[in-house]
C-alpha positions as CSV (number, residue, x, y, z in Angstrom):
1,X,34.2,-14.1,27.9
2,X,32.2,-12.9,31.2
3,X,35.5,-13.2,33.0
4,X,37.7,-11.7,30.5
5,X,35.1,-8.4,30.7
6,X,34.9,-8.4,34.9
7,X,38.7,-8.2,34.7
8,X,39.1,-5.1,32.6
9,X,36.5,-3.6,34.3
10,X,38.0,-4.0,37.7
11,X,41.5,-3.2,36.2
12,X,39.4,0.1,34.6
13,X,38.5,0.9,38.1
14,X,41.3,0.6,40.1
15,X,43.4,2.7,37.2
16,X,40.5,5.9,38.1
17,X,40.8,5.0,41.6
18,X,44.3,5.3,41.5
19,X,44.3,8.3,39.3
20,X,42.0,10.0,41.5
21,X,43.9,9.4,44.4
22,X,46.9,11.3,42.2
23,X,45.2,14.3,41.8
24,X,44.0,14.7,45.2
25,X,47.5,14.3,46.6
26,X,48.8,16.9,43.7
27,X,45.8,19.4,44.3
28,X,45.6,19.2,48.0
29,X,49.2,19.9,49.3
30,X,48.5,20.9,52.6
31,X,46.4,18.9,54.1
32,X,48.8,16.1,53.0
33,X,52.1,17.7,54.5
34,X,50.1,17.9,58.0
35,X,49.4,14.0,57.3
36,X,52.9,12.9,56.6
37,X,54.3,14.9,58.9
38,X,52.0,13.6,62.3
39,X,53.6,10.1,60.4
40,X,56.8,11.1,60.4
41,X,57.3,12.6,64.0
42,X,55.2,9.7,65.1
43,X,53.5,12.3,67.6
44,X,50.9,9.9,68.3
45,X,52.5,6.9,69.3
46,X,52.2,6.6,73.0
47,X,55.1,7.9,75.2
48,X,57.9,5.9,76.0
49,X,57.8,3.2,72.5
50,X,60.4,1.8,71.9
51,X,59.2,2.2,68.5
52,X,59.8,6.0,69.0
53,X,63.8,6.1,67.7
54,X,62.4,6.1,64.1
55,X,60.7,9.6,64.3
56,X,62.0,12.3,62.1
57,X,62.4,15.3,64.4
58,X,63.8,17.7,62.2
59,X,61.0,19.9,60.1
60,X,62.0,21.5,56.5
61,X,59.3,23.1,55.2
């Protein structure tokens, strides 16, 4: 019974974690486009990767 209630707590947790983690992407737009976008252009991968042909040069905003 212990281990049946550890495992719907954890499960309860990670659901808020994850929910939490929602919101703040939703709610804080900005900060998250900057993020994605370093990610993207991979801007700080050191020069001359070969890794580098995946960047996404182009910016929309």
């Amino acid at each position: 019974m212990l281990m049946r209630y550890s495992k719907i707590l954890l499960t309860a947790a990670l659901g808020v974690l994850i929910l939490l983690v929602a919101i703040n992407n939703v709610t804080d737009y900005d900060t998250n486009y900057e993020v994605v976008s370093h990610v993207m252009s991979m801007d700080q991968v050191p020069t001359g990767s070969p890794l580098e042909w995946r960047a996404v040069a182009s910016a929309t905003p």
